[in-house]
C-alpha positions in Angstrom: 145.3 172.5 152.7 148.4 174.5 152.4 148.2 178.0 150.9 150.4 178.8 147.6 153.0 181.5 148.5 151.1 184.4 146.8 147.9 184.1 147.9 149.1 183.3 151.4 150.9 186.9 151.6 148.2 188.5 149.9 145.4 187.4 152.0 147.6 188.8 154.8 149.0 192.3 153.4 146.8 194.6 155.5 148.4 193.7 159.2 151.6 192.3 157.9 154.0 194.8 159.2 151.9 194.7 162.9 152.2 190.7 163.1 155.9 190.7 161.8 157.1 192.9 164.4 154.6 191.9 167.2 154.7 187.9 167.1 158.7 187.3 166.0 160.9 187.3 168.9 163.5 189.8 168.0 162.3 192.0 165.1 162.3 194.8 166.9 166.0 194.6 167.1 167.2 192.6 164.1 165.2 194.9 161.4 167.2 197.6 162.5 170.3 195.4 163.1 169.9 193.6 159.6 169.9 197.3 158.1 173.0 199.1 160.0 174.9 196.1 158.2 174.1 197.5 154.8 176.2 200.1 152.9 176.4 204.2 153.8 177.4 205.3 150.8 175.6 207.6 148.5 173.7 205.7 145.5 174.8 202.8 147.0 172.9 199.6 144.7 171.1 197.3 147.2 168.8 194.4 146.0 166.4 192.3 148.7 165.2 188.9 147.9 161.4 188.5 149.0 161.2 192.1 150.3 157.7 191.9 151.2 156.6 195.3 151.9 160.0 196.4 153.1 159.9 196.3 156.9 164.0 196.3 156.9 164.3 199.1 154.4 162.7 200.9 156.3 165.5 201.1 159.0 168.0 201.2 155.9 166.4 204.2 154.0 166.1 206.0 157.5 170.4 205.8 157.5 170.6 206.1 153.7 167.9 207.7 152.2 170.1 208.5 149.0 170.5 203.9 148.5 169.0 202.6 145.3 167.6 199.3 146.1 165.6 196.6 143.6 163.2 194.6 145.5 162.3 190.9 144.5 158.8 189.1 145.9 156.2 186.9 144.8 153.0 188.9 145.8 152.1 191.9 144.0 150.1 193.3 147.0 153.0 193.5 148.7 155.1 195.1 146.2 152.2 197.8 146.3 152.2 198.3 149.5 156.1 198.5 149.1 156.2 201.5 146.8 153.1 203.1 148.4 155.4 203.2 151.9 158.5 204.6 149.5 157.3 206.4 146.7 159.7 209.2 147.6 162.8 206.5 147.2 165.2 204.9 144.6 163.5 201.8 144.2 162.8 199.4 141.4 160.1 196.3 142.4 160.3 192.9 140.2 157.4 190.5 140.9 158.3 187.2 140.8 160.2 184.0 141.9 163.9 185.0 142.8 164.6 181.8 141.8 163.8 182.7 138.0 164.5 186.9 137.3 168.2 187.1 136.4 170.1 189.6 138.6 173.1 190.9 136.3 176.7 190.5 137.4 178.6 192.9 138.9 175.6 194.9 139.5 174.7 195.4 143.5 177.2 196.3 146.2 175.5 194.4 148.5 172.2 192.1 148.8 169.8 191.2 151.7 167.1 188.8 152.6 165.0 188.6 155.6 162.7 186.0 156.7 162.1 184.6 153.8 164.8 181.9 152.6 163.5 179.7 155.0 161.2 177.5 153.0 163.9 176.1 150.4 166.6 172.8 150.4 170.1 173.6 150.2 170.1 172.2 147.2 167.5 174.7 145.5 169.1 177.3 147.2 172.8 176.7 146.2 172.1 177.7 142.4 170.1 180.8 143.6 173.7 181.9 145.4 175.6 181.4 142.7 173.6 183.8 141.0 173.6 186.1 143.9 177.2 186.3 144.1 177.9 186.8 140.6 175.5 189.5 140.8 177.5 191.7 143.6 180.0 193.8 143.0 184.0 193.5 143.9 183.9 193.6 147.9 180.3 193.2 147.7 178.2 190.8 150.3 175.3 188.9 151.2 173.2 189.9 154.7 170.6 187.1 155.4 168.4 187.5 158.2 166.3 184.5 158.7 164.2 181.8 160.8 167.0 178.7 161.0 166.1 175.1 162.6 167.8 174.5 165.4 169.5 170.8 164.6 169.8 168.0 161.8 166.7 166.2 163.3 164.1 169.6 163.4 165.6 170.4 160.0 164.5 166.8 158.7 161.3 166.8 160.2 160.2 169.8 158.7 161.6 168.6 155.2 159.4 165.3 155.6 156.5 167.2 156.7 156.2 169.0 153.8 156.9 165.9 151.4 154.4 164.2 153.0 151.6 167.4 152.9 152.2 167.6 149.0 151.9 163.8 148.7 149.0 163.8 151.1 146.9 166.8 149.4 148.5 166.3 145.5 150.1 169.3 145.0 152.5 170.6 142.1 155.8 170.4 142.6 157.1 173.0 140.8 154.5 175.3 142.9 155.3 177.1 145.8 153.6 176.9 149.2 153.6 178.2 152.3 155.5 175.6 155.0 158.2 176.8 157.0 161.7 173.9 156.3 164.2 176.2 157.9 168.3 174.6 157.3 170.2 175.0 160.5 172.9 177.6 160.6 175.5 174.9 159.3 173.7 174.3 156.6 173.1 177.5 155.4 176.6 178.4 155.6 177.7 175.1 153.7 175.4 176.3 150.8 176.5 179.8 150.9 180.4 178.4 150.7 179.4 175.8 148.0 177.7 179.2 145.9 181.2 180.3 146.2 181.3 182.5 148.4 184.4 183.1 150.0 183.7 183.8 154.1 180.2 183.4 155.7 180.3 184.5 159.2 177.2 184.5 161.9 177.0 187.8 163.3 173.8 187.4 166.0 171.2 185.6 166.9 167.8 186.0 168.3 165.9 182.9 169.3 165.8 181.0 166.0 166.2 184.0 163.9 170.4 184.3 162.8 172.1 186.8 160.9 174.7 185.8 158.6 177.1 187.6 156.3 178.5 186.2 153.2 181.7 188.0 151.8 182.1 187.7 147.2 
């Protein structure tokens, strides 16, 4: 039976960190890479979709401790782990679905996601970009760090997969469960470009984790 989203993270808060850095080829280099790519400057306005318990601001704070960041995530335990791990920092936690908690416009100078777009159609995700990129400032960009499938046919399969697991088990489709259904890289960008955004670039790549930046 698939797990939903929250409890999933929750049952797994504790050794989180450990696991993410220890079994992901590449984290201990794209964490910190992810976060040199942010802004320097003082009270610079940051926000993180699915932050989790804030593995890459923890490289960011370390190079711009002064950053005010507002972090978004489904799982309240990890949002308390969060703000136990940066309780001396400029940060404001939302629980909930990015999907649904408005962002503002013209609000953030830049935004950041890693590893956790990867469970979401282009199609869901194309709305969610619109509202990202009404949300950043002038100049402002997107920095998305994340596990991408590595053609059209993986893609698909993992797509079908999952339709056939909530058909098979009868589960809600306006719930969300844990099941990795990566885009490619193409894909991504094509969704990021269709949210309006005016350049997407890939920067690097690690395995199947890339890191993209998408320029307002």
């Amino acid at each position: 039976m698939l797990e939903k989203m929250n409890d999933f993270f929750t049952a797994r808060v504790d050794g989180y960190d450990e696991h993410m850095k220890s079994n992901i080829e590449g984290a201990a280099t794209f964490y910190k890479y992810t976060a040199s790519l942010l802004p320097t400057e003082k009270a610079v306005n940051v926000l993180d979709l699915g932050c989790g318990t804030g593995l890459e601001l923890e490289e960011f704070f370390s190079v711009n401790p002064l950053a005010k960041v507002t972090g978004i995530d489904l799982t309240e335990a990890m949002l308390e782990a969060l703000k136990e791990k940066f309780s001396d920092k400029e940060i404001t936690t939302i629980c909930g679905s990015y999907f649904d908690v408005p962002f503002g416009e013209e609000v953030f100078d830049a935004a950041v996601s890693v590893e956790s777009l990867h469970h979401f159609t282009k199609e869901e995700k194309i709305p969610l970009y619109i509202k990202l990129r009404k949300s950043l400032k002038a100049g402002g960009y997107f920095i998305l760090t994340d596990y991408f499938a590595e053609d059209d046919g993986q893609e698909d399969y993992f797509r079908q997969e999952l339709l056939k697991i909530r058909k098979e088990q009868n589960l809600a489709d306006d719930v969300f469960y844990h099941y990795d259904t990566p885009l490619t890289v193409e894909h991504e960008k094509e969704a990021l470009i269709a949210a309006g955004f005016t350049q997407v670039e890939e920067l690097d790549h690690w395995e199947v984790t890339h890191t993209l930046k998408a320029i307002k």
